[in-house]
C-alpha positions as CSV (number, residue, x, y, z in Angstrom):
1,X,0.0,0.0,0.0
2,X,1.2,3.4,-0.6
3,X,1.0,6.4,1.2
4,X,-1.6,7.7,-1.5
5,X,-3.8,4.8,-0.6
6,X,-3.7,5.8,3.1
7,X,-5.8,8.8,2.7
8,X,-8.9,7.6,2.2
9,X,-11.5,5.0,3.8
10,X,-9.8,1.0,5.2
11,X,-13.3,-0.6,3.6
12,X,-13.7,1.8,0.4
13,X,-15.8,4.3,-0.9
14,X,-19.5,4.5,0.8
15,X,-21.3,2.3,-1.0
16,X,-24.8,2.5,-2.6
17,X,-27.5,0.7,-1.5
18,X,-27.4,-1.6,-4.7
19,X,-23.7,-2.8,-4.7
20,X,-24.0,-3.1,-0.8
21,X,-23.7,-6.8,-0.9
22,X,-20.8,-7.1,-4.0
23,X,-19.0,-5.3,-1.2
24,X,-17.0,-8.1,0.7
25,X,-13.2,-6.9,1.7
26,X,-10.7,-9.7,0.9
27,X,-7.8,-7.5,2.2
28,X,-5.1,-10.7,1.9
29,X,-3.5,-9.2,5.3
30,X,-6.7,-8.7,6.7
31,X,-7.2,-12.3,6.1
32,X,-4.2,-13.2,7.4
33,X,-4.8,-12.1,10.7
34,X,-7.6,-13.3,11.3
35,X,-6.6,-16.6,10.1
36,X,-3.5,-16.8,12.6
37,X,-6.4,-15.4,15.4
38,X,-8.2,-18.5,14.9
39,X,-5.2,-20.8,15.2
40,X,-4.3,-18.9,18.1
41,X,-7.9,-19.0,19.8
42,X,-10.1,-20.8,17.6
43,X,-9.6,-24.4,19.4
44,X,-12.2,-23.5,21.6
45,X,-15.7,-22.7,21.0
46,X,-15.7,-19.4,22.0
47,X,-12.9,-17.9,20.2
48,X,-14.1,-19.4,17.1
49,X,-17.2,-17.1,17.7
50,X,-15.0,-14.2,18.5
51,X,-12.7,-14.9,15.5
52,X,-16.2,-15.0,13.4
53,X,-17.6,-11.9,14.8
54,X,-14.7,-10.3,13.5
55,X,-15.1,-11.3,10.2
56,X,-18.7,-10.4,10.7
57,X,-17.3,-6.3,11.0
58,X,-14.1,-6.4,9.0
59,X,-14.7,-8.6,6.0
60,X,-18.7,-8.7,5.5
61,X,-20.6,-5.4,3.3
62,X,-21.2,-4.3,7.3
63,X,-17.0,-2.8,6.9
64,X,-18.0,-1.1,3.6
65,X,-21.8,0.1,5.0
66,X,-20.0,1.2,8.1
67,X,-18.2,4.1,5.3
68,X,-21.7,5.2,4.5
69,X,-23.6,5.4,7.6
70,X,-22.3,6.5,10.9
71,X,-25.5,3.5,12.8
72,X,-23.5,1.1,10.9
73,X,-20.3,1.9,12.3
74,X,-21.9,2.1,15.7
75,X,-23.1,-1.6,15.1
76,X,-19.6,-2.7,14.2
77,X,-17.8,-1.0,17.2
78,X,-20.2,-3.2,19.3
79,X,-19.4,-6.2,17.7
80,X,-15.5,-5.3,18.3
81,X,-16.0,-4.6,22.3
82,X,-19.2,-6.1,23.5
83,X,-19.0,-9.7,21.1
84,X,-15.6,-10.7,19.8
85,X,-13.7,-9.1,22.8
86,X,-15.9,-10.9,25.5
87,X,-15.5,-14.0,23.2
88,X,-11.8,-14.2,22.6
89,X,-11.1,-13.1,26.1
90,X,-13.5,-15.6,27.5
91,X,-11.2,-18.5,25.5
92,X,-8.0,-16.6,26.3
93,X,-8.5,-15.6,30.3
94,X,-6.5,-13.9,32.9
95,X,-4.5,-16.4,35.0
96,X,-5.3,-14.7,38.2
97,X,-8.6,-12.8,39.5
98,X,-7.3,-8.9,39.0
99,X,-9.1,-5.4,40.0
100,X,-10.4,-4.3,36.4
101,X,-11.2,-0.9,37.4
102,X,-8.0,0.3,35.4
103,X,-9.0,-1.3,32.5
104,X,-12.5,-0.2,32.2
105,X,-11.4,2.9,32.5
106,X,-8.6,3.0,30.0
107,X,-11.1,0.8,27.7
108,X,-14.1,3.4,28.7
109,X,-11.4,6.3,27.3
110,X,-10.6,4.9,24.8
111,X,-14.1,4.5,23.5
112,X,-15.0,8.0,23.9
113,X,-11.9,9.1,22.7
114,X,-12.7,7.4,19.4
115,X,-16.0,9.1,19.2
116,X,-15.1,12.7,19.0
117,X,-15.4,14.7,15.5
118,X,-12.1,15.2,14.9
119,X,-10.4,11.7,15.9
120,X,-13.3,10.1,14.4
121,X,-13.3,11.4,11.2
122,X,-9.4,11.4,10.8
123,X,-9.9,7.6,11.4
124,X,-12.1,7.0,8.9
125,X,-10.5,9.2,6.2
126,X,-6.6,7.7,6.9
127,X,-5.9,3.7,7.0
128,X,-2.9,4.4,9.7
129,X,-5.6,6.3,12.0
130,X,-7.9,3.4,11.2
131,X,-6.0,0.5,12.3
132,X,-4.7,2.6,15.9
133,X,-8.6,3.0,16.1
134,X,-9.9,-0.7,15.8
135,X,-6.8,-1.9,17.3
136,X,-7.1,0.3,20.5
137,X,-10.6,-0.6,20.6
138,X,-10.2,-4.5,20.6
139,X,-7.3,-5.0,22.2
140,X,-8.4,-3.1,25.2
141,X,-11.6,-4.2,25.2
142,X,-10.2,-7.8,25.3
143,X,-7.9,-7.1,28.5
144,X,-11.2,-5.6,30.6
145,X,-13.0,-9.1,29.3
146,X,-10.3,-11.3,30.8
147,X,-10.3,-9.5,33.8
148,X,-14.2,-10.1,34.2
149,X,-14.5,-13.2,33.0
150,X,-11.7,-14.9,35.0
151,X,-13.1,-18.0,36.4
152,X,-12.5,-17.3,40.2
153,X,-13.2,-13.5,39.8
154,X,-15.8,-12.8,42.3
155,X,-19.2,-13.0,40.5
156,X,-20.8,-10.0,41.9
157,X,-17.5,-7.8,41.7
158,X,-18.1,-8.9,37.6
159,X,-21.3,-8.4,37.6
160,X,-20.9,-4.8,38.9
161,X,-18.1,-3.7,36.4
162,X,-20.2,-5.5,33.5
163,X,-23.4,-2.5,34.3
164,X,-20.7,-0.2,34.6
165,X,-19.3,-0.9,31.0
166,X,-22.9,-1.4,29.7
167,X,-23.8,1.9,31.6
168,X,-20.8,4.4,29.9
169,X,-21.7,2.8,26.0
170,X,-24.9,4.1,27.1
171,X,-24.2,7.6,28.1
172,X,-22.6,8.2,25.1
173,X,-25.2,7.0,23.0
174,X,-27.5,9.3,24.8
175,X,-25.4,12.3,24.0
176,X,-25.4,11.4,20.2
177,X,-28.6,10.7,20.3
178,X,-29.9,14.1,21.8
179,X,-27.3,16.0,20.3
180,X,-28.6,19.1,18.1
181,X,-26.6,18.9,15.1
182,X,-24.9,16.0,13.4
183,X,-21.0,15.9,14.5
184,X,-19.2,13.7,12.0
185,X,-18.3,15.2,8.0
186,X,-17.3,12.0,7.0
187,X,-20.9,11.2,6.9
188,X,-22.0,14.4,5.6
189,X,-23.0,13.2,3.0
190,X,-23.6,9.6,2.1
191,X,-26.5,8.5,4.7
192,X,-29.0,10.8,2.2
193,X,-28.4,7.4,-0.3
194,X,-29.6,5.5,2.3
195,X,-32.9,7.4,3.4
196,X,-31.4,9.1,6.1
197,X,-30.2,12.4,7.1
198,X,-26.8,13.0,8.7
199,X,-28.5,13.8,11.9
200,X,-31.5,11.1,11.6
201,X,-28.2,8.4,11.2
202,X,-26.4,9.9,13.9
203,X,-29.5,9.5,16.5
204,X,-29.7,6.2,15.4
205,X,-26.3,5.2,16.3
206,X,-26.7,6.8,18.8
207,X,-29.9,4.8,19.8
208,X,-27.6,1.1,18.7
209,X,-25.3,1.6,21.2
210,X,-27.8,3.2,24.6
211,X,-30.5,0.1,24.1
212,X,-29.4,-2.9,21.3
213,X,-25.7,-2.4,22.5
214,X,-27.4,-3.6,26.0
215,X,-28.4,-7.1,25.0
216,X,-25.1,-8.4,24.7
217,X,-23.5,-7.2,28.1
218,X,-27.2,-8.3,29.6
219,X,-25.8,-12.0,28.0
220,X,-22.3,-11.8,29.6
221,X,-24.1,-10.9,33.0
222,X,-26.7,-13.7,33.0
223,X,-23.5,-16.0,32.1
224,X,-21.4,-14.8,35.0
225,X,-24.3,-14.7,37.2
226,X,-25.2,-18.5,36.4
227,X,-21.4,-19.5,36.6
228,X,-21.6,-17.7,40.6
229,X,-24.8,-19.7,40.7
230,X,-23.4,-23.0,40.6
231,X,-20.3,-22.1,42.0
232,X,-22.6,-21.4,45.7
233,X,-24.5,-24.9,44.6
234,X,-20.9,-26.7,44.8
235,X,-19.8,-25.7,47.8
236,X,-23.3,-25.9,49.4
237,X,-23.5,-29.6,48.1
């Protein structure tokens, strides 16, 4: 790649709605990762999922929508940090139980920090910026997973910092949903193809990430929660 092919989107131009599904990405490196993911992970049942999940938001028409509308990119952020993360961490998990405080809020920051105008749309608009982006996002996600999801991490301690990173996806989505004016150029433009305005998109990202985005951290809970469950059953027994 050259540094004229940096400047511009990772999964191409934003698409129209009638080439949406011609639009797979068969990036060889991209593929390559992922492939030496799955023989890292994949031998369980879980990281097979995550590895899958990610394929679901890098190499499905969701990486080229998520160019065109800013809800589509929403819906890929969650797979990275509420699906594939929780997935690959819960196959890959911390040795010992560990406070996850720090990581949720290094994970938390670096969500938000993804999210303003100007880091947002420089991501979208360079590959370099990209990459850092989904990259920071996964990776950190992934160590606040294996914190939570260590087997002997005390199930209500979990429980709590699971609300807590369901809570701060929320918040945000409740600021882009009730914000006045749309806040990203890079999708200026391209969501009028789609039926939308920039500002009807925006408040349904925005929407994705404070209700939908809940259903998969409500999963992990109910998970850790039955895991506690039977953990009290054995030691009662």
């Amino acid at each position: 790649m050259s540094p004229e092919d940096w400047n511009q989107i990772y999964c191409g131009p934003a698409p129209a709605p009638a080439e949406i599904w011609l639009r797979w990405n068969l990036d060889p490196i991209l593929l390559l990762a992922l492939g030496i993911l799955a023989f890292s992970v994949g031998r369980s049942r879980s990281g097979a999922l995550g590895v899958a999940a990610l394929a679901l938001a890098f190499v499905s028409p969701l990486c080229a929508l998520s160019a065109s509308l800013f809800s589509a990119r929403v819906v890929h952020h969650v797979l990275l940090v509420a699906v594939a993360a929780p997935l690959i961490a819960s196959a890959w998990p911390a040795r010992e139980p560990r406070p996850a405080a720090a990581p949720f809020l290094i994970s938390t920051a670096v969500l938000w920090a993804w999210h303003l105008p100007s880091a947002y749309d420089l991501a979208l608009s360079w590959v370099p910026a990209y990459w850092i982006m989904q990259l920071s996002l996964i990776v950190t996600a992934i160590v606040f997973w294996r914190t939570i999801l260590q087997p002997r991490q005390n199930g209500g301690y979990a429980l709590l910092m699971i609300l807590g990173g369901y809570m701060q996806m929320a918040f945000l989505g409740a600021l882009l949903t009730f914000a006045p004016a749309s806040l990203y150029a890079i999708h200026a433009v391209a969501p009028f193809d789609w039926g939308f305005s920039p500002l009807n998109d925006q408040q349904l990202g925005g929407l994705i990430m404070w209700v939908p985005a809940g259903l998969p951290y409500l999963a992990w809970g109910a998970m850790v929660a039955r895991r506690g469950w039977r953990a009290m059953d054995g030691r009662l027994a």
